[in-house]
N, C-alpha and C positions, 0 to 999 in steps of 0.2 A: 623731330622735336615736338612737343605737346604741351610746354609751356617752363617756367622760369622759377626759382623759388632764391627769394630775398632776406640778405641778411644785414645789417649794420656794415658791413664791408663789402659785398660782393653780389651778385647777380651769378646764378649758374643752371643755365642750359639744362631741362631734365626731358630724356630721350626715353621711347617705348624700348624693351628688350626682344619685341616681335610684331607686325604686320597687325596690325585689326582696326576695326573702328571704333571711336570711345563712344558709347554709348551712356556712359553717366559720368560727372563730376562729381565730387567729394563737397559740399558745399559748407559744411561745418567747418572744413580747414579754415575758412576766413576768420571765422571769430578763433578758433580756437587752434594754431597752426600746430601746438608743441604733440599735437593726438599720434603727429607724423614719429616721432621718438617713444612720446611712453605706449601706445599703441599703435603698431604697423602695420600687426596683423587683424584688429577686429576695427576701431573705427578711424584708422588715420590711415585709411587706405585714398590715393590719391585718384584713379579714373577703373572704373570696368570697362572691359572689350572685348569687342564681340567678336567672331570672325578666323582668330588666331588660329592659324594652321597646328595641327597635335608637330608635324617634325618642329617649326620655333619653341613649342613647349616642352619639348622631349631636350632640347638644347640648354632648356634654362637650367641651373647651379639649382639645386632645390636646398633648404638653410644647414643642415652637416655639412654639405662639401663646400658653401661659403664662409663657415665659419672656420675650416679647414684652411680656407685663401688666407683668411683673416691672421690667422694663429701665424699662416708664416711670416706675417709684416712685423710683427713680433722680433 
């Protein structure tokens, strides 16, 4: 775990998807949290890290075949 993200109801647990050290935090999310939804990918990114072995990243869903998980909840 690497830290929590807070809503009007709930409190929920946000986990790394691989090994590394965070070397930086997102610091704009304070003022400005919703960057996490309309921008994911350029500035509502939550922590970089360093370290990540390539097999954890070769493991990760790259966004086609999440969106593919996605489609089946559907």
């Amino acid at each position: 775990m690497f830290g929590t993200v807070e809503s009007v109801k709930a409190v929920a647990e946000l986990f790394a998807p691989a090994d590394g050290k965070i070397v930086a935090v997102n610091s704009a999310l304070e003022d400005a949290p919703e960057l996490v939804n309309s921008s994911p990918y350029e500035a509502g990114w939550l922590v970089r890290m360093a370290g990540v072995s390539q097999a954890d990243l070769d493991a990760l869903m790259n966004k086609e075949a999440y969106l593919k998980v996605l489609e089946g909840l559907t």
